[in-house]
N, C-alpha and C positions, 0 to 999 in steps of 0.2 A: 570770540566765537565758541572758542571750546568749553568756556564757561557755562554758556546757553548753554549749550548743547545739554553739559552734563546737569543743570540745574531740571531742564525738559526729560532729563530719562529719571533720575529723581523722582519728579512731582508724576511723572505716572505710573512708575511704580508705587508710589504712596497711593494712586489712586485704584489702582489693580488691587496694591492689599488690602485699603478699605472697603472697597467694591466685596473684594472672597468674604472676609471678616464678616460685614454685614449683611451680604445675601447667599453666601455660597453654599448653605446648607439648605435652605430654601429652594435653590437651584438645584443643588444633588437630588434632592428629595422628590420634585420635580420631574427631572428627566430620567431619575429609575422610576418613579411609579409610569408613564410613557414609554421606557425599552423594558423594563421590566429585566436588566440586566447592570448592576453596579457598575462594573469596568468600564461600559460602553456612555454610561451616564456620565462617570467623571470625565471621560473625552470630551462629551458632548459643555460641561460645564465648562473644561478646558479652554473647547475652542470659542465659547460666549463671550470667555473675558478678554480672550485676544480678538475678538472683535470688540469689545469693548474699549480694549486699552487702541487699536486703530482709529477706532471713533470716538475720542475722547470730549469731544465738542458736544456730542448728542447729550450727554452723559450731564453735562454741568449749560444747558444751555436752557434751564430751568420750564422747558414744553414737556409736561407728562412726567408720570413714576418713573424712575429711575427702575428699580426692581419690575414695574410691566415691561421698560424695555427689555434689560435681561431675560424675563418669562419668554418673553415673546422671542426673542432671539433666538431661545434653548427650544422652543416649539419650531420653528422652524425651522432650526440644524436636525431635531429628530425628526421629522417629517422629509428631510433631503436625506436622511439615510434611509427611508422605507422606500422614497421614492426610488434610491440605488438599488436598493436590494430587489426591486420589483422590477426593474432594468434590465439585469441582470440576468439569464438564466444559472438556473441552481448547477452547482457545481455536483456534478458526478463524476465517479470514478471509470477513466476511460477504459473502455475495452475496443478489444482488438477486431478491425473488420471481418478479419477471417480468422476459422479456425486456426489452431498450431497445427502444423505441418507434421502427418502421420507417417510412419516408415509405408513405403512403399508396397502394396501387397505383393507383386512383383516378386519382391526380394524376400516375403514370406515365403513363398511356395517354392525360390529357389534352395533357402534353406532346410524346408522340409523333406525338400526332396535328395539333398543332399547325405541329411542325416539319417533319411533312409537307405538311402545306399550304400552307407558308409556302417548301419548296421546289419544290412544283407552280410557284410565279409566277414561278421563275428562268429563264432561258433552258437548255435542253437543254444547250448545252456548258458553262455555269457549273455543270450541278446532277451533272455527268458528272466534274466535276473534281473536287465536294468528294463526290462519293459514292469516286471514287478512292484520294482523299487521308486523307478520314475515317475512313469505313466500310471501308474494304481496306486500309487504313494504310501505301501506298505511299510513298513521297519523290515527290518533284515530278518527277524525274527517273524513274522508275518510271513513274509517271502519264504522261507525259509518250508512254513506250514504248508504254504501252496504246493510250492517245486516238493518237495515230498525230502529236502535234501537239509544238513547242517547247517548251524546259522554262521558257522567260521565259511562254510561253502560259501553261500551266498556273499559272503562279505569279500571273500578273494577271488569271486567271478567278478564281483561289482567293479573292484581296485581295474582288475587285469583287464577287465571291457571297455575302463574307461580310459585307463591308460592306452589301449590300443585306437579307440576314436581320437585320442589326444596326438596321436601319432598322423592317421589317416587325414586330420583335417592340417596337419603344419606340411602333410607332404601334396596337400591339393593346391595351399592359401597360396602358393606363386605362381601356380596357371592359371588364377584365377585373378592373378595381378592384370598378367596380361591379356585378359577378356576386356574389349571396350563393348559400350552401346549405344 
């Protein structure tokens, strides 16, 4: 039995390779000019001959061209992939139902309001330099021209005003731990 067997994988690969040999260029040439895409052709010839070598009977049972079978096979495996693709909705790139989740306005106007009160306690010339610097987005030297003052001035109200905000907000951030809402 095992003999068959191997003598039957044999004689159909002999028949597979004469089968590519004699028409498989015909066949590529075929199903690219129909995909109009090489790689997708050679699949397509691909899966012709394994249906061919499945249906080996058709093949030598001497009704009809051997080669219209194949044509005709490879016509209608590229016809079952347009039929898929048109099945199919086109793939797009998902997006999200909702927007991304924006900070809180809330917590904007908490902050602003914090950072204003937090420059209410600065002296007038330190809160005159970073409203300068910050908020007008001057250079030191700019700032400097406004306030009517040094530009080393301006650079050591900036340092000290920020340093002292840097102070104001570490000695608020733990009563503010314990605020729930």
């Amino acid at each position: 039995m095992v003999g068959w067997t191997r003598k039957r994988a044999n004689a159909d690969e002999a028949l597979i390779r004469g089968l590519y040999e004699e028409h498989g260029r015909a066949l590529l040439a075929y199903a690219t000019r129909l995909l109009r895409d090489r790689a997708a052709a050679e699949d397509v010839v691909q899966e012709t001959l394994v249906r061919a070598w499945r249906n080996p009977d058709v093949l030598v049972n001497g009704k009809g061209s051997v080669r219209a079978w194949l044509l005709t096979v490879t016509r209608n495996l590229v016809t079952d992939r347009y039929r898929a693709r048109a099945a199919r909705p086109h793939e797009v790139a998902e997006q999200p139902q909702s927007p991304p989740v924006q900070s809180d306005h809330a917590e904007g106007v908490v902050n602003s309001m914090m950072v204003a009160e937090a420059l209410d306690q600065l002296s007038p010339g330190h809160r005159d330099v970073l409203r300068e610097v910050y908020l007008n987005g001057r250079t030191a030297a700019e700032a400097a021209a406004v306030l009517g003052v040094p530009t080393g001035t301006v650079k050591s109200r900036s340092h000290h005003a920020l340093r002292a905000l840097r102070q104001t907000f570490r000695n608020e951030r733990p009563a503010l731990r314990g605020v729930t809402g």
